[in-house]
C-alpha positions, -999 to +999 in steps of 0.1 A: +468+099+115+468+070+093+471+035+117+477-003+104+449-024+093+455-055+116+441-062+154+467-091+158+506-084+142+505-120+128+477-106+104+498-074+092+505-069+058+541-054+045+521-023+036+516-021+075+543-026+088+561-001+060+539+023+074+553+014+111+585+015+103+581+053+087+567+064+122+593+043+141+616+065+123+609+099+135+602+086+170+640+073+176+647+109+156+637+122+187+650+101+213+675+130+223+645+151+230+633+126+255+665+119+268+670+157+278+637+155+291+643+128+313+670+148+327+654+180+333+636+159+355+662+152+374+660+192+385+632+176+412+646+140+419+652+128+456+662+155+481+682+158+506+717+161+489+730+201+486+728+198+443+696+181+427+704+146+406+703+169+371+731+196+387+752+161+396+749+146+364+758+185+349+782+181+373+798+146+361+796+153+323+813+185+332+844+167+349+847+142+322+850+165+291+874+187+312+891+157+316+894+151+278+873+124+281+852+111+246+814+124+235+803+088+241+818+089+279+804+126+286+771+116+274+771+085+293+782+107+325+757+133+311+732+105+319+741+080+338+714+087+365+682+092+349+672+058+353+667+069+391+634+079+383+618+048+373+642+023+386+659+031+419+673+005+429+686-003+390+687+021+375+724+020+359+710-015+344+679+006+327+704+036+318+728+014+304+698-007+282+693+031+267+730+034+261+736-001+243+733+007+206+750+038+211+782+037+231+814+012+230+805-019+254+829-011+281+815+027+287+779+007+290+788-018+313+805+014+337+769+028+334+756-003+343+771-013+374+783+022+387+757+018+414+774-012+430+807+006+425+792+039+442+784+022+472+824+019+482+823+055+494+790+052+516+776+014+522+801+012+555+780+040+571+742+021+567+756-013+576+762-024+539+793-036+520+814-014+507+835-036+493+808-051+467+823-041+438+851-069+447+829-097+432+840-079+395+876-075+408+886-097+379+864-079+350+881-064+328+863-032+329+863-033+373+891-004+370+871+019+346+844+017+369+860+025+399+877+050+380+843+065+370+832+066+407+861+081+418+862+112+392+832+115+379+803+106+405+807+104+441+827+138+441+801+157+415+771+168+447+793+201+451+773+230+450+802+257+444+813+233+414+813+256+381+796+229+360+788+236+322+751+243+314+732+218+296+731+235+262+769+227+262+762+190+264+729+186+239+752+185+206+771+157+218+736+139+228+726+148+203+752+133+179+758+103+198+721+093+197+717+102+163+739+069+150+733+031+162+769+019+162+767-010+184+734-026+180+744-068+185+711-078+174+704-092+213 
């Protein structure tokens, strides 16, 4: 494999980082492959609920394109969870840092903070607030996330739930990964 000549990047020449940039390529090519991967390992992911984390987020994807809802929203449902592994305590942040360039802001900031939202329907039980979400009461995206709580997370650990397999879903990952639409440059 042919590598770059420099040690430090301030000492790279154009010829480098051309070279970098060609391998950069294929390796966001196949950011849906790693994506799907992430998922599948989801099929081993915390236990103790009756479906494991990757039949919930089949689950969730599933409701939302029954639902009509857009590729970019069923992917995002599709995937809103596999941050779990790495980041458990924030991991709709991390999901939602994947998501950026690639779906419409307010979809990425219901990824982002669906954890806080989540905890309405179980933070009264373990002495917690489930009324956290009320500090984005005013945002103008505080309904879509309760909305996305309500249909397409805290009801999707059902284990007689006919959810679609994940074949059904890897087009739409596929295209929606496969364009940067709303890279800011941040």
């Amino acid at each position: 494999m042919e590598t770059v000549a420099f040690t430090r990047m301030a000492d790279g020449t154009a010829e480098d980082y051309a070279l970098l940039e060609r391998y950069e390529e294929g390796y966001v090519a196949s950011l849906p492959d790693r994506l799907l991967a992430a998922l599948d390992k989801l099929k081993s992911s915390l236990a103790g609920y009756q479906v494991s984390r990757y039949e919930h987020s089949l689950q969730s994807a599933t409701r939302a394109l029954r639902d009509g809802r857009d590729e970019e929203y069923v992917v995002a449902a599709l995937l809103h969870d596999i941050g779990d592994e790495l980041a458990p305590y924030t991991h709709g942040e991390m999901t939602a840092a994947i998501l950026k360039p690639y779906v419409r802001p307010e979809v990425c900031w219901v990824v982002k903070h669906h954890g806080l939202f989540q905890m309405y329907y179980y933070a009264h039980h373990s002495g917690g607030d489930r009324n956290a979400r009320d500090r984005y009461r005013d945002h103008e995206w505080y309904d879509a996330c309760a909305e996305f709580c309500e249909k397409y997370d805290q009801n999707c650990f059902d284990p007689a739930y006919d959810s679609l397999p994940v074949s059904e879903f890897e087009p739409m990952v596929r295209r929606v990964f496969g364009e940067v639409r709303y890279l800011d440059g941040a």
